[in-house]
Each structure stands twice: as C-alpha cells, then as structure tokens.
C-alpha positions in Angstrom: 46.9 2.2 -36.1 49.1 0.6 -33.6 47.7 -2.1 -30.9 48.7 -0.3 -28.1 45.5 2.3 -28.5 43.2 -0.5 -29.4 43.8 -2.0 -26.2 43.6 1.1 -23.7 40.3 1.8 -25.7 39.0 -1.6 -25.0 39.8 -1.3 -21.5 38.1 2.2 -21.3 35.4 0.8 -22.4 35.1 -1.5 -20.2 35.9 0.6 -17.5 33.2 3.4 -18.4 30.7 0.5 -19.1 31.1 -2.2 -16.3 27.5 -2.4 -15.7 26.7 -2.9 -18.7 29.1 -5.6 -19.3 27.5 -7.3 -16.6 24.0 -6.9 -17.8 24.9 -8.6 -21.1 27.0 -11.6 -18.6 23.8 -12.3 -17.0 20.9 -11.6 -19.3 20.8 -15.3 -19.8 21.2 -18.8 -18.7 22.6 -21.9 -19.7 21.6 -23.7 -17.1 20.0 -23.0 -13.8 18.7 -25.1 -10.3 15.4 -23.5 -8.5 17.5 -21.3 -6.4 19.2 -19.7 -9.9 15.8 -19.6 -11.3 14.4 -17.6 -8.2 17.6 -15.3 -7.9 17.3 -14.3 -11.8 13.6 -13.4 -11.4 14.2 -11.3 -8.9 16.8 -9.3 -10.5 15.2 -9.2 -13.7 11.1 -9.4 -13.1 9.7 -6.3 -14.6 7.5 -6.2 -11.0 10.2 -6.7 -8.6 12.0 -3.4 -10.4 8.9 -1.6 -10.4 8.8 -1.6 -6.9 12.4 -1.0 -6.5 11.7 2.4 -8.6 9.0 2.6 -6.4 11.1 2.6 -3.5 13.2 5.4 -4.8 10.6 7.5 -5.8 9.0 7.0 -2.5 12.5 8.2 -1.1 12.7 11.5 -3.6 9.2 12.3 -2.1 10.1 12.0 1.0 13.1 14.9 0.4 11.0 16.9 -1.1 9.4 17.2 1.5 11.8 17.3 4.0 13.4 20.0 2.0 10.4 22.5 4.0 12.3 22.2 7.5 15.9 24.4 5.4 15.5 28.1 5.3 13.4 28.9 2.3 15.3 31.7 0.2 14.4 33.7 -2.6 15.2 36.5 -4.7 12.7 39.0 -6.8 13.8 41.5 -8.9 11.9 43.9 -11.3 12.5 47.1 -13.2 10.0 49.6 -14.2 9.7 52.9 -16.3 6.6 55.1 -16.0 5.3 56.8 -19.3 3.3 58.7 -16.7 4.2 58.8 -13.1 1.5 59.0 -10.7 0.2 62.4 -9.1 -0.8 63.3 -5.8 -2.9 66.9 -5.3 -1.4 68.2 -1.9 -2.9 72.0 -0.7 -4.5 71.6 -4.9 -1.0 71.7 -6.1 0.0 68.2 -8.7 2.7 66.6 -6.9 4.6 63.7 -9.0 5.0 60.9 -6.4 7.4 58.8 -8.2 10.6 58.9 -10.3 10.3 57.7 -14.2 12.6 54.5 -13.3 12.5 53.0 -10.7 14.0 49.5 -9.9 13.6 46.7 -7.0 15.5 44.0 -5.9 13.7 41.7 -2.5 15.8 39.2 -1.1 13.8 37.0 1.5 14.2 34.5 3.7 12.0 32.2 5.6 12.6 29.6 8.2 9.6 26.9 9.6 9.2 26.7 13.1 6.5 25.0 13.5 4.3 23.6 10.1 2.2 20.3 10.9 2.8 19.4 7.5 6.4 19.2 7.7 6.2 17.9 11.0 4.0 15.3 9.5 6.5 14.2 6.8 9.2 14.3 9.4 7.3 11.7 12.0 6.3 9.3 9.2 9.7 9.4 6.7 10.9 6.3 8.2 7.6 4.2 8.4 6.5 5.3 5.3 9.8 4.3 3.0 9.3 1.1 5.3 5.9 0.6 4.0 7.5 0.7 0.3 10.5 -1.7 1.3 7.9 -4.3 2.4 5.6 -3.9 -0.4 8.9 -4.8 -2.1 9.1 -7.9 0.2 5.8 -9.1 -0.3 6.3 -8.9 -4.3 9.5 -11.1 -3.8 7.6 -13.7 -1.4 4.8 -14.3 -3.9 7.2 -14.1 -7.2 9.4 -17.0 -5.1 6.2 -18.7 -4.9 5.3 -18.6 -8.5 8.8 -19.4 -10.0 9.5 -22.5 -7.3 5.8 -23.7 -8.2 6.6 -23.2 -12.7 10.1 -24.8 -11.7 8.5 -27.6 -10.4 5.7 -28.0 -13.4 8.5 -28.2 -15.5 10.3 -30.8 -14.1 7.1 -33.1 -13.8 6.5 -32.9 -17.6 10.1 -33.5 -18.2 10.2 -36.2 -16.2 7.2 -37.7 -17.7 8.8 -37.7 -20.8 11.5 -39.5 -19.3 9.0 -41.8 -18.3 6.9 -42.1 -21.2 10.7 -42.9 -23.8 11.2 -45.8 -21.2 7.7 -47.1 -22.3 8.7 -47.0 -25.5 11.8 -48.5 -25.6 10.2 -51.3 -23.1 6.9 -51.4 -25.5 9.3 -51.7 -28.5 10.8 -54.5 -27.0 7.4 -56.0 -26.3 6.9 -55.2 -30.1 10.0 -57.0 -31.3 9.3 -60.0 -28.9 5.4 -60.7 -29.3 6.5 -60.7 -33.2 9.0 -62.8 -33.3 6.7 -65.4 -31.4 3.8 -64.6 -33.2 6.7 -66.1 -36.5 7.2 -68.9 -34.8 4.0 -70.0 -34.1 4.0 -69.6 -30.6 1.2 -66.5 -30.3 -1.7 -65.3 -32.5 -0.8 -62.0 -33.9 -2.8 -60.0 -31.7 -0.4 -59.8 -29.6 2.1 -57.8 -31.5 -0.3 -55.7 -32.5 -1.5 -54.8 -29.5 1.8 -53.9 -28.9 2.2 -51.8 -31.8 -1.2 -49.9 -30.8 0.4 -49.4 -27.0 4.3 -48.4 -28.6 1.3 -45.7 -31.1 0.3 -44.5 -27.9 3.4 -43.8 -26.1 4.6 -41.9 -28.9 1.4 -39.6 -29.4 1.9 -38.9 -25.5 5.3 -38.2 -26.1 4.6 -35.3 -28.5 2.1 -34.0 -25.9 4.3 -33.8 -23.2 6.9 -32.3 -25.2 4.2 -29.5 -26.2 3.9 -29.0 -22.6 6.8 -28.7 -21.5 7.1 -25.8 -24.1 4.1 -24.1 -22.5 5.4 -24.6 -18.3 8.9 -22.9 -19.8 6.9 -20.4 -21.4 5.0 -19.6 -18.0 8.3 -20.0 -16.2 10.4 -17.9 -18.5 7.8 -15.0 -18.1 7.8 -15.2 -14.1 11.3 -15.1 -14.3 11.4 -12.4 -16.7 13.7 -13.8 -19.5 13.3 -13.9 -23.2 10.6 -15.8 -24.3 13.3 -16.8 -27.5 16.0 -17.5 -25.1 16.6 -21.2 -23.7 17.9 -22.8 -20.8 18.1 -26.3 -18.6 17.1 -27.1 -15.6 19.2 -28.4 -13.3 18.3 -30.5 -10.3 19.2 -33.0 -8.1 16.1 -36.1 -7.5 17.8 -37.3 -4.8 17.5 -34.1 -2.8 14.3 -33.4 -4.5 12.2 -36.7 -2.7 14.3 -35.6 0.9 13.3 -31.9 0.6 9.1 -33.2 0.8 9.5 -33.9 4.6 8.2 -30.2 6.9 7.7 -29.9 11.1 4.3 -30.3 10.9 4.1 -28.8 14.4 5.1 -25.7 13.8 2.8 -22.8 15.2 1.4 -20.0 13.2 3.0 -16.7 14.9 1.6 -13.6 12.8 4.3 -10.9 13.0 6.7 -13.2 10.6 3.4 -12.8 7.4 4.5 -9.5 5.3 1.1 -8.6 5.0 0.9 -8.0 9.2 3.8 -6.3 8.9 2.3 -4.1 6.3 -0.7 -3.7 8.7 1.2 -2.6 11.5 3.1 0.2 9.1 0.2 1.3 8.3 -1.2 1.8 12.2 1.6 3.2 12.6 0.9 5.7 10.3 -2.7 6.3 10.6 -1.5 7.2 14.6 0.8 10.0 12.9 -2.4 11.1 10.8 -4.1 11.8 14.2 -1.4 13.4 15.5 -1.4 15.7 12.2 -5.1 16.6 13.1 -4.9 17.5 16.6 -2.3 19.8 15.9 -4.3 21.7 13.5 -5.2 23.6 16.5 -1.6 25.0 17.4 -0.5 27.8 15.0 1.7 27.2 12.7 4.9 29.5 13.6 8.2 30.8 11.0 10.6 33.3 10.8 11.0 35.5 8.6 13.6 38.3 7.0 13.4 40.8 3.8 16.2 43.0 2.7 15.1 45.0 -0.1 17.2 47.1 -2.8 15.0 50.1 -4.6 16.7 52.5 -7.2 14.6 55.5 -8.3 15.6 58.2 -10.9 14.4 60.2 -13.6 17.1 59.2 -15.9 17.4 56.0 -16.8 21.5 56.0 -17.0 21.3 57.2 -13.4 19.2 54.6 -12.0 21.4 52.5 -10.4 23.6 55.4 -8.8 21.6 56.0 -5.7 19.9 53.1 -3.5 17.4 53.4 -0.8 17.9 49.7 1.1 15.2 48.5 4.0 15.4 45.8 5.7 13.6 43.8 8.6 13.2 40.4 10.6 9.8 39.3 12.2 8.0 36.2 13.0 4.5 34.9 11.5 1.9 32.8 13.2 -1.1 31.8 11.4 -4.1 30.6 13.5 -7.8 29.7 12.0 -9.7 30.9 15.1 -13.0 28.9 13.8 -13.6 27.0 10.4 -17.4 25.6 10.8 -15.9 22.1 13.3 -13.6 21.6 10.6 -10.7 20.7 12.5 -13.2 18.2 15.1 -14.6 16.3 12.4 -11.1 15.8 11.1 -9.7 14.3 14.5 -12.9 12.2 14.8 -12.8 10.6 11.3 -8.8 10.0 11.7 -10.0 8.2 15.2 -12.5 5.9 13.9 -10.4 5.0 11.2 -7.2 3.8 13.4 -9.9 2.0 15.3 -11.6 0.5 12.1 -8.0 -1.0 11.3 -8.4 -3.0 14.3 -11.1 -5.3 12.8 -8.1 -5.7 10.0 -5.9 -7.1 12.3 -8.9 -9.6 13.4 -9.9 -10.3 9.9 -5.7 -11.1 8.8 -4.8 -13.1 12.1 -8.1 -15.2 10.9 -7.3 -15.8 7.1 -3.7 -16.6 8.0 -4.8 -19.3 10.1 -7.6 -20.5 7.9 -5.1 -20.3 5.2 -2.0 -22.0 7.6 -5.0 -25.2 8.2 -5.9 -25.3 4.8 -2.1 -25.7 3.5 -1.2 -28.3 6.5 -4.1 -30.5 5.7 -3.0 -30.2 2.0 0.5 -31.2 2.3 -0.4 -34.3 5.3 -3.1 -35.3 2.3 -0.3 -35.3 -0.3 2.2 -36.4 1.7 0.1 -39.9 2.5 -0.7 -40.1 -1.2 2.9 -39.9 -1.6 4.2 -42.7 0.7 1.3 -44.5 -0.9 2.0 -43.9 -4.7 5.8 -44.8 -4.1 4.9 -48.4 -2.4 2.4 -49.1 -5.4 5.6 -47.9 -8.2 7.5 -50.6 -6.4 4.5 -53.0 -6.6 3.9 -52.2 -10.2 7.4 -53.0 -10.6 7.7 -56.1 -9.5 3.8 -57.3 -11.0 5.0 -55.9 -14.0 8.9 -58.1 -14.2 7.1 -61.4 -13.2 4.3 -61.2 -15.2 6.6 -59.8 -18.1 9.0 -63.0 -17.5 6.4 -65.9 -17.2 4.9 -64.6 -20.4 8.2 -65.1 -22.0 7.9 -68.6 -20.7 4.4 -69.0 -22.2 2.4 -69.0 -18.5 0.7 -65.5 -18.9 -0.7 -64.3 -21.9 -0.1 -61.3 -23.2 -3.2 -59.5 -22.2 -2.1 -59.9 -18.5 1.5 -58.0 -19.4 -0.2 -55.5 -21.1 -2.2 -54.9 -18.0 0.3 -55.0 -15.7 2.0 -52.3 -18.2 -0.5 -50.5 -17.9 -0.6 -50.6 -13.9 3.3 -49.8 -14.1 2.7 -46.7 -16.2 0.0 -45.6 -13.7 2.3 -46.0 -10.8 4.9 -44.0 -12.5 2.9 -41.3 -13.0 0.8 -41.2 -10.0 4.0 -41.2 -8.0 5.5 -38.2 -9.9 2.4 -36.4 -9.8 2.2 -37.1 -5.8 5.7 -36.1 -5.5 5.6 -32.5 -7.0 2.6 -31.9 -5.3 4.0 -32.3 -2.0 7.0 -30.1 -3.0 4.0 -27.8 -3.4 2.2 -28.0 -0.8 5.6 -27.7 0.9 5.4 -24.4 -0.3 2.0 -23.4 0.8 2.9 -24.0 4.0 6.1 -22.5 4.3 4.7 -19.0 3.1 1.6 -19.5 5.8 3.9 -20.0 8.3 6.1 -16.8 6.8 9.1 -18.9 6.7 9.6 -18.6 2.8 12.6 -17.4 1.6 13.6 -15.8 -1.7 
C-alpha cells in the first residue's frame, strides 16, 4: 500500500473527527493557573453540561410547542368490506344501504386562531429559555467559587511544605551544629538531641502535608471535573497573589447584578403571563378548519376505486365553557395571590444579600488586619530567630532560647500563610455578594 492513501486517510480522519481530536487535546493538563483551572471546570463539570443539555431541552420544549400556531394537517384512510351490509325497511321492503366495499380517504386541516395555551408558550418562550440560561449562570458563579476556593487550599498545603523542607534543612543544620559542639565540649548533648526530636518532627509534618495535598487535589480535581488518575501543576504567581488581597471596601450592594434576583424577576415575569393565561380562559378559543374527503363504494372489490364521491368543506370552531362551578375565578385569584406572594421573595432576597454582603465585608476587613498583622510578626520572627540563632553560635544564648525562637518563626510562617489565603477568600465572598464574580 502506497503512502499517498495513508495520508488522505489520516487527514479524513481528522477532518470527519475534529472534535474529537480536540476533546482528546484538552481532556487534560500539564499545568494550569486558577483562571485555567476555572475555564477547564466549566467546560468539563458534569453540572455545568447538565444545565447546558438543559438549556436545549428547554429550547426543544419550547418548539414543540410553538409547533401549535402551523396549520395542523392530517390524513386518515381506511378500507372496509361488509360480510353483511346493513338494511333499511322503507314502505316494509329490505333496502341494502351500503355497497360491500367501500373505501375512505379524510384529508384535514386545522389552523389556531386563538388557543391560550399556545398563546401562553408564545408570551413566555423568551423568558422562560432565559430562566434556563441563568440557571446556567448561577451553576457557573458557584462552581467559580468552589474551584478558586480548592485552588487556593492547594496552594497553602503546598506551600507549607515548602515551608516545613526549609525547617528541615535549617533544623538539620542545627543538628549538624549543636553536634559538632556538643564533640568539642562546648554543649551538653541535649542540645543535639533536641534538635534531632525538632528535625523528627518536621519530617512527620512533612508526610502529613504531603497526604493533604493529595486530598485538596482530590477535591479540586473533582470540582473541576478531571480524572481523579490524571495529574497536573499548579501554576501561580506569589507576587501577584499577596497584591490581588486588596478590594474597594466601599462598594455598595446593588441587587439586580446577584443571579438569584435575576432569577426572581424571570420568574415574576412569568407568573404575570400565568395570569394573563387565566383571564383569558374566558375568551373562546377560535381555529379554522377544512376537510376534503375521498369515499369509493362498490360491490366488487376490483371496481372499488373506479368511481369516487368527493365532499369537501371549510368552517370555523369556537369552543366556550359557558359555566364550570367558578373554576375559571378561583384560577385567576390563586395565580393573583401567588405573583403577590413573590413579592415577600423579593424582600426576603434583598435582605439575605445584604446580611450575606456584611457578613463577607466584615470577614475579609477581619482577615485582612490579621494579615497585615501576621506579615509584620514573619518579619519579627525573622529577625528574633537570625540573632538569637547567631549569638548562640557565639555561646551567649543557649540553645533552648533558638529552639524557641524556631519555634516562633515556624508559627509566623504559618500564621502568615494561613492569613494570606484566607483573605484571598474572603476576597471571594465578597466579590460574589456584591455579584461582581466572574467565571
């Protein structure tokens, strides 16, 4: 087999199959910031392509019913033979009233004037494939929220791995040092063993972090909806991490940006239309109508189709319930009370999203301090930690006082990475109170 076919094969292939070509591309990462993380999920989450089936079947409903306002047609046909054809006495003589055979053939066509259930579908087609698109929205918002918040859990355990191998190559340092004086008579050997317990420590902590970090990635993977066997990086940038904590703080809540008020006001909007449907229970519903109807009649059954007897006719229908028990009252008055009843949801929502706006502001000014706090005590720690380190060196501190101030340093460190990822979120809190966050 010559290359040439291979080729063009290869390239049909790739032709017929270029989605998925893609699919396979971007089933998986190598390495991915929180934006890459966030755009994945949302292409991938089982969730997010729910909704987007739901959209589309939302859409499809919508047709179907739609698909009422065309002219209906139809076509009915039968065929018949009687074994005995039916008698009429006329003056006491048997008359037979039909043929043997007889065939039919009804071609109809209808065409909805006015039907409040079409009507209906017609009104609310655009607010109700709306009301799926934002359902959508708010999936993507909260999924945003997730993956930014699993991101950031990752990256503190990470991190405090990062910090926990600098303990270790510091405490194996100490290790080395406090041994070597303990050898030349300059310490007790306490102090290397102390050492040694601190350096036992670091590395049982180290394991535990590492465990963790397996268990955030776990929880991250399955937000994001990627393989739980694949494996990726995280990519990130600490520089732009510590200047993307800061957030206007006097920004006002305004309502109409929250998903969940737009939702709401879909919804009035169709519970208005639902009234509407009611009230016009009392016009009649109105369509027009045609027949044009083929009958064949013989005794013979190879004869049946040589003679035809068409009819034909056009008319209009209009069906009117004159009285159904208050029915049609009660209806109007429940939909009425129940657009009126969403009002107290408007009151209830504008309430929570400001309870819920205070709650996330006071968080992230909390944080924030604890923050500005935590770094000024890192840089504290550091510098307790690098005299008291030094003047134990030259035999002024002993080594209880180093492994103290160790101890403070490692506290620091932690407390300041803690602080800092919990402003990031509380960042995020905020942001999706104030409907500002974007996916």
């Amino acid at each position: 087999m010559s290359k040439q076919p291979v080729i063009i094969l290869l390239a049909l292939y790739f032709f017929v199959n270029p989605a998925q070509a893609q699919q396979t591309q971007d089933s998986t990462l190598t390495a991915a910031t929180l934006n890459e993380c966030v755009q994945y999920a949302l292409a991938h989450q089982p969730r997010i392509q729910q909704s987007l089936l739901d959209e589309q079947i939302v859409d499809a409903n919508i047709k179907t019913k739609l698909s009422e306002w065309y002219p209906q047609l139809n076509l009915d046909y039968s065929l018949q033979h009687y074994f005995k054809t039916p008698v009429s006495v006329i003056n006491g003589t048997p008359v037979s009233t039909a043929a043997k055979n007889f065939s039919t053939a009804y071609f109809s066509a209808t065409q909805n004037i006015f039907n409040r259930d079409v009507l209906l579908a017609s009104q609310t087609a655009k607010n109700v494939r709306t009301e799926a698109s934002q359902l959508t929205t708010n999936n993507k918002i909260y999924l945003s929220l997730n993956v930014s918040k699993a991101f950031y859990d990752v990256l503190l355990s990470q991190q405090q791995i990062d910090l926990v191998d600098q303990d270790i190559t510091r405490l194996s340092r100490s290790v080395r040092d406090a041994y070597n004086q303990y050898k030349a008579g300059v310490v007790d050997k306490t102090d290397y063993k102390r050492a040694q317990i601190l350096l036992n420590n670091a590395q049982a902590q180290k394991k535990q972090y590492a465990e963790a970090v397996k268990s955030k990635f776990s929880v991250l993977k399955l937000l994001m909806g990627y393989p739980q066997n694949g494996s990726f990086s995280l990519v990130y940038d600490s520089v732009q991490l510590r200047n993307e904590i800061f957030l206007d703080t006097l920004q006002q809540v305004n309502y109409e940006t929250r998903i969940e008020y737009q939702i709401l006001k879909t919804e009035q909007s169709l519970l208005q239309a639902n009234l509407k449907y009611y009230k016009w229970g009392f016009i009649p519903n109105i369509s027009a109508f045609g027949n044009y109807n083929f009958y064949y009649a013989n005794n013979e059954l190879s004869k049946l189709y040589k003679n035809d007897f068409p009819s034909s006719y056009v008319g209009i229908s209009l069906g009117f319930p004159i009285f159904q028990g208050f029915k049609r009252t009660s209806q109007v008055r429940s939909a009425q009370l129940t657009l009126d009843r969403l009002q107290y949801n408007f009151q209830s929502l504008r309430d929570s999203i400001q309870s819920e706006y205070t709650q996330a502001l006071a968080a992230y000014k909390s944080v924030l301090n604890d923050y500005n706090v935590q770094r000024e005590n890192l840089d504290l720690a550091n510098d307790v930690y690098n005299t008291i380190n030094l003047q134990y060196k030259a035999g002024v501190k002993t080594y209880l006082e180093v492994i103290v101030a160790e101890s403070d340093l490692r506290a620091a460190q932690v407390n300041y990475l803690n602080a800092l990822y919990e402003v990031l979120s509380s960042k995020l809190d905020v942001q999706k109170a104030l409907g500002i966050l974007t996916y």
